[in-house]
N, C-alpha and C positions, 0 to 999 in steps of 0.2 A: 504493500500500500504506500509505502513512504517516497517509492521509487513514480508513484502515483501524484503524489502531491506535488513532487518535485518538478516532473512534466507538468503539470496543469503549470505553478511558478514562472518558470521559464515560456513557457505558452504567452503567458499576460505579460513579462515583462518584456516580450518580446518584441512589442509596441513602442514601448516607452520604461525603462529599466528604473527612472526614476517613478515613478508610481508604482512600483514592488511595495515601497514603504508603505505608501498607503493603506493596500489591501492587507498588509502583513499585520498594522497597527490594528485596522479595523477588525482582523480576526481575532488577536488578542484581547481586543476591549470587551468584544460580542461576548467571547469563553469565558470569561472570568465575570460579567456583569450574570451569563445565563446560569454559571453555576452557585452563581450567590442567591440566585431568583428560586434555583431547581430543590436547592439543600438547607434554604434558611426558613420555611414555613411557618415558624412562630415569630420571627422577625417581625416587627411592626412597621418598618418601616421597608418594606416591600414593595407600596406602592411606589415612593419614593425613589425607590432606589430603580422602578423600571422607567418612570419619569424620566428621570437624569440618564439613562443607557438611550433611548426614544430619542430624547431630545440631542443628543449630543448625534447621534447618527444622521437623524436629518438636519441639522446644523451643519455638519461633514457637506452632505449633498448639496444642503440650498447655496454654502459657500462656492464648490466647484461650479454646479449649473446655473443660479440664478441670483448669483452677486452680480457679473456685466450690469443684467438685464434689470435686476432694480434699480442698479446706480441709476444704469439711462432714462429708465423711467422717471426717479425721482428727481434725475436733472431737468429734463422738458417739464414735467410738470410747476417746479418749482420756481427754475431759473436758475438753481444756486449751483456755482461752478465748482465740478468735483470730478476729478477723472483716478481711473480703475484701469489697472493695466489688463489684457483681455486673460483672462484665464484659461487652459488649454482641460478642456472636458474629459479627465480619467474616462479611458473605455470600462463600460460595465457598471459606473457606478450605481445608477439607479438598479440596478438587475440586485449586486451583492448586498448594496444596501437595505432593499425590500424584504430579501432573504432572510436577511440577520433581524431585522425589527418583526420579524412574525415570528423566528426563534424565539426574541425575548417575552414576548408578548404569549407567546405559547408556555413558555418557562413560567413563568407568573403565575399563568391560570393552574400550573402542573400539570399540563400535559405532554413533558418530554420526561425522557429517562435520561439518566447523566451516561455520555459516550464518552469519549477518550479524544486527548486533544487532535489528535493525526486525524478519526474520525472526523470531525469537525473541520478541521484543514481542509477535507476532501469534499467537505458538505460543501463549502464557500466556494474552492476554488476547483471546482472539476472540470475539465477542460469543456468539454461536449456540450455543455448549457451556460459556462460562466459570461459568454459575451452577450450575450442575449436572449436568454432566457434557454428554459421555462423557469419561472419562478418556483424553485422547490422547498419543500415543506421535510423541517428534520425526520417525520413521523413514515415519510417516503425514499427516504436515502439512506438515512442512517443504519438503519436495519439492514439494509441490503450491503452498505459497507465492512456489516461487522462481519458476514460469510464469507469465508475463507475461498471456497469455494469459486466464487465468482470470479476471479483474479487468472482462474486457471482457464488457458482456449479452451472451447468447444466447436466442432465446426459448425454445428446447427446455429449457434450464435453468430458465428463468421458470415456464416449465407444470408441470414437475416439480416445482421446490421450492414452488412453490405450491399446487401440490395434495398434498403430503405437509404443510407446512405448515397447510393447513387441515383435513385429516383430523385431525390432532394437537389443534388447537385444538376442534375438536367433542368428542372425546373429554376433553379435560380440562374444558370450562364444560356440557356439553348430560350430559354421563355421571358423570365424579367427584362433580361437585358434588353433585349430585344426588342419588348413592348417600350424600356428607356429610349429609344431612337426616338420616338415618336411625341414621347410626354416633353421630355427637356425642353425641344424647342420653342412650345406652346408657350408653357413655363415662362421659360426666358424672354420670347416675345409679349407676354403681359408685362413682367416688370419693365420692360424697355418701351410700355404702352404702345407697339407695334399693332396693325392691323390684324384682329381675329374675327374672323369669320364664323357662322354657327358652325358650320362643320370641323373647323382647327379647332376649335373649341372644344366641342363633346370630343373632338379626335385623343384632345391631350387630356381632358379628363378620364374618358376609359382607360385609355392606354397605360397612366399612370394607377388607377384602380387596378389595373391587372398584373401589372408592374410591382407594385405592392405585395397584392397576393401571394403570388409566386414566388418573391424574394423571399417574404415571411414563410410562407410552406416550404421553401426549398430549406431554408435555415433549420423549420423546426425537425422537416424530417434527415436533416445530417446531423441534427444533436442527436435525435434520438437514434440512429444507424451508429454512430461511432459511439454511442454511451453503450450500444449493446452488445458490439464486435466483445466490450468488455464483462458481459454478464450483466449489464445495469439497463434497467429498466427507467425511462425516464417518463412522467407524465405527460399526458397531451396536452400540445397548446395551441391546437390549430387544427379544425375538423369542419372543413367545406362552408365556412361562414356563410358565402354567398346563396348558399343553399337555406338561408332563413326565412321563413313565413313574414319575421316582424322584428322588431331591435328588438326587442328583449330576447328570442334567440338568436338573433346575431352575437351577443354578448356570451352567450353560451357558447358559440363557437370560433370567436376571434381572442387570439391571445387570453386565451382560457384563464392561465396560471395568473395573470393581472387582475382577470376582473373577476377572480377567488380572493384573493388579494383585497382586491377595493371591497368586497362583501362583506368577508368576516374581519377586517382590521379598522374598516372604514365605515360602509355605511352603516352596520346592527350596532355600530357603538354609538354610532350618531343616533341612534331609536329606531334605524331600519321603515318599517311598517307599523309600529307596533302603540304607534305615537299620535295615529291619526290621520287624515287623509294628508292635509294641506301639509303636515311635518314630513309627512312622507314624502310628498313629492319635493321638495324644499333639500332632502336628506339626498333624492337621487340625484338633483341638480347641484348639489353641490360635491356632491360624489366624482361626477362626471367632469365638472370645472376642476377637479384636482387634478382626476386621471389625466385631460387630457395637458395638462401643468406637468405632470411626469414626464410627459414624451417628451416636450420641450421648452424652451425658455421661451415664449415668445407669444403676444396677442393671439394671433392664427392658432396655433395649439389650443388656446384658452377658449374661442372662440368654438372649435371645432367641437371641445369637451362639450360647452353650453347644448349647440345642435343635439350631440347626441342626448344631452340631457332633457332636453325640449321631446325629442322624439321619445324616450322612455318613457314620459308621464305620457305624454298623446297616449302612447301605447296600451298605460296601465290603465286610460279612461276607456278607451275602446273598448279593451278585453270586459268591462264591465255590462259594452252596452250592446255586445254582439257574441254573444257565450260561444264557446268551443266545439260544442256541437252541431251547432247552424252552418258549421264549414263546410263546403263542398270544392269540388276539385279548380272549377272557376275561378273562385273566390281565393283557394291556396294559390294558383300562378297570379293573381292581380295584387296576391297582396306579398309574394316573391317580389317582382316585378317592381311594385313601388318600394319596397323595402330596399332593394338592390338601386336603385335610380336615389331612392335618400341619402345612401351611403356614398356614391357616387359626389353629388351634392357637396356633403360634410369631407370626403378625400381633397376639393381644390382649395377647402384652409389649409388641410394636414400638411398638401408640398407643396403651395404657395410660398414664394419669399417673403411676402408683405401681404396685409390687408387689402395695399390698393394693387396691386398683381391678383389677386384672388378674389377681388369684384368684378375687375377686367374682365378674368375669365368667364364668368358665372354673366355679365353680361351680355355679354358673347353666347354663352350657353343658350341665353333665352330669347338674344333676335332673332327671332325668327324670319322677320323679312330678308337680312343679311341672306339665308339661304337660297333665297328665290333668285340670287343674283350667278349663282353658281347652277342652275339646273341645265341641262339642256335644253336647247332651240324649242323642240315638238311640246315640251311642256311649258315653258314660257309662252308659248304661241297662243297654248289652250287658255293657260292662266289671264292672257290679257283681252282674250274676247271674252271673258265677262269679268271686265275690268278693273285686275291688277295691274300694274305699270314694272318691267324692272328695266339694270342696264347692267355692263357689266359680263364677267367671262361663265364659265359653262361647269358644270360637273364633271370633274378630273377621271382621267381613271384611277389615282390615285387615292381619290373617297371611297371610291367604288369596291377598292381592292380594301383598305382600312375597314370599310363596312363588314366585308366579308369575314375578314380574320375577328371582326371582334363578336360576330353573331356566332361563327365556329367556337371560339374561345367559350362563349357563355353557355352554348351548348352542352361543352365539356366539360364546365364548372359545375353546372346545374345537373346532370346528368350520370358524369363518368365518376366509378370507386375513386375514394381518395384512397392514399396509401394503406392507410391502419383497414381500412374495407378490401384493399386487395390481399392484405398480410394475417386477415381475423382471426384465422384457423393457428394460428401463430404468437398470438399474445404479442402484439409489436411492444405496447407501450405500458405504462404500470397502471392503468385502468383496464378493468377486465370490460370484454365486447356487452355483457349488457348493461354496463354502464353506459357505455356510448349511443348504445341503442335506444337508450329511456329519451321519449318524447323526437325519436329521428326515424320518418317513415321512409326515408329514403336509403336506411340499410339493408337492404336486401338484391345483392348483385350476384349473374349467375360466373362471372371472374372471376378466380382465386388462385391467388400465388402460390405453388408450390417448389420443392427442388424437383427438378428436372432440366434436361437436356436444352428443351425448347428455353424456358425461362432463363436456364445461364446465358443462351446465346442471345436474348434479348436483352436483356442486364449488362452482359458486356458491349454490346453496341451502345446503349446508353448510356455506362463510363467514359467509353472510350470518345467517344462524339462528344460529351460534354470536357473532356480532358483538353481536349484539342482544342477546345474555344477557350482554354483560361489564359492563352497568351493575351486576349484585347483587357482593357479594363474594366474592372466589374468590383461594384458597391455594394455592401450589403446596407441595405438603407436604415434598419432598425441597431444596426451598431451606434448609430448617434444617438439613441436613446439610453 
């Protein structure tokens, strides 16, 4: 295990050598505040002492990420001249930080067992989930690190995590990147308030929504292929989100391990539901204004949290006034549809550079006349005998093609197993299949991974082709968070 730890070490400081210290500090303060929380139960002064572990931890973070970003604020708003040199964002922090404040927070209430420090080292810093995510819970790691056992190959673990491994990595260099050709330039032409068209428009916001996607699944399913090559099971953090009825399960299936996270650390302490209507909706909006203050330092984030927070109550007003069982199949693709079009929406704060780049776009999203300028002759013809007016160039083949690929894509999302659905019969991840299954009618596919002959030779086409793409450059975009 030590030879464990030491690789995950060298992994993170491999970024940046000087922020070793960091992480190294932070796991000592964590161990020794959780074993004071774990072992001192007639201590009175317990509450106290998780207070002060709590608070010094997010004090750590809001100094790294969200010092700039209030100086500037408090400078505009104020006037008063004050400059801050820029701070350089430790990779991971929000991830390890979250980690460790559920530990202590967990420790308090007693429900961890005292591990050993290397344990603990391993919990923090394991390489396969530490840059981003999934947010794991001691009650899910720890146990699995104390087996001896797991540390030793097996080859059934080898085929497994290596083939969820390299599903992952296709999806992020052969698919994200790819939809990035598309999104950037949108992007970048908002902030430089260049001319967007309805079509550049919705072009770079799907593109980017898909972009996202894939980057995220690619990432979650190489954490969990390479946490398994080693015997470890890692939680799901990503299970066909697009494939939601409504935000409240989108939430269930985007970045899982966060918004378990924002549930039981954040909103039931805030009184959850439990507090009354108006408290409640109050509790998920401001729930959501934090989450989306995690991702980043910056309006657009904060902004983007509200949306979804706005869209949760909508939600939980709905469900009241339209019960679960009046759904019909209609009704499930129209309320897919706008679900997926919401999110879309709330995605051009998320990559937005500025607010006013990210009105741009969304502007553009909604001229609709803008379009009629781009159609073809035969339709403009129609359009102006019963009198529209346009001027202006035609429908590209270029929309044309873009259209194509992104109704395919949604097809695929909407439709095709994700990974843990192709691997079921397999236990990919440390949630067993009916947990995933609860409240997802869309598990039931007749594809299933097995080893075999055909399947390695498709697995290796798919490493191999995505190996060969790693020479261009490629982002993983949740690393900034």
């Amino acid at each position: 295990m030590s030879w464990l730890v030491a690789a995950s070490l060298f992994f993170y400081a491999w970024w940046n050598p000087s922020y070793l210290i960091l992480i190294v500090f932070s796991i000592l303060f964590n161990f020794s505040i959780g074993v004071i929380l774990a072992q001192n139960k007639a201590n009175v002064h317990l509450k106290k002492i998780l207070i002060f572990g709590v608070t010094a931890n997010l004090a750590l973070l809001a100094y790294f990420k969200y010092a700039n970003f209030f100086v500037e604020n408090f400078v505009n708003f104020t006037g008063f001249e004050f400059y801050l040199s820029p701070i350089m964002l430790p990779l991971a922090i929000s991830f390890f930080t979250f980690q460790q404040v559920a530990y202590l927070v967990d420790a308090y209430r007693g429900e961890t067992r005292e591990y050993n420090f290397l344990h603990y080292c391993l919990f923090v810093t394991f390489f396969p989930q530490l840059i981003a995510g999934p947010i794991v819970h001691h009650k899910e790691m720890l146990p699995q690190f104390a087996k001896d056992t797991i540390y030793k190959l097996k080859i059934n673990n080898i085929a497994i995590g290596l083939t969820i491994f390299s599903i992952g990595l296709f999806k992020k260099v052969m698919i994200a990147d790819n939809f990035a050709l598309y999104a950037t330039p949108v992007f970048n032409a908002a902030e430089q308030q260049d001319a967007i068209n309805f079509f550049m428009a919705w072009q770079g916001a799907l593109a980017y929504t898909f972009q996202l996607y894939f980057d995220f699944s690619g990432y979650s399913d190489m954490a969990i292929g390479i946490a398994r090559l080693f015997g470890i099971r890692l939680p799901i953090n990503f299970n066909s989100p697009y494939k939601a009825y409504n935000i409240i399960d989108f939430w269930r299936r985007w970045h899982m391990t966060l918004s378990r996270f924002l549930r039981d650390y954040l909103y039931i302490p805030l009184g959850g539901n439990r507090l009354g209507k108006k408290r409640r909706y109050i509790n998920l909006m401001l729930t959501m204004l934090l989450g989306g203050l995690w991702h980043g330092a910056g309006w657009s984030f904060i902004i983007w949290g509200g949306l979804h927070g706005s869209y949760l109550i909508i939600n939980t007003l709905w469900r009241g006034i339209w019960p679960e069982e009046k759904k019909n199949s209609i009704y499930k693709f129209l309320s897919r549809l706008l679900t997926f079009t919401a999110v879309v929406i709330a995605w051009v704060f998320f990559r937005a550079e500025s607010f006013d780049g990210a009105i741009y776009v969304l502007s553009s999203m909604m001229n609709l006349p803008s379009a009629f300028n781009v159609m073809p002759v035969f339709i403009k013809s129609t359009m102006e005998t019963v009198g529209f007016g346009f001027s202006g160039g035609y429908l590209t083949y270029e929309y044309l093609y873009g259209t194509a690929w992104f109704l395919a894509f949604i097809i695929i999302i909407w439709f095709w197993p994700n990974t843990q659905q192709l691997l079921e019969n397999y236990r990919p991840c440390y949630e067993s299949i009916k947990e995933l299954r609860k409240n997802d009618d869309t598990y039931t596919f007749p594809i299933q991974w097995r080893p075999s002959v055909l399947w390695g030779v498709v697995i290796a086409a798919i490493l191999i082709s995505s190996l060969l793409s790693l020479s261009k450059l490629s982002e993983f975009l949740y690393f900034q968070f």
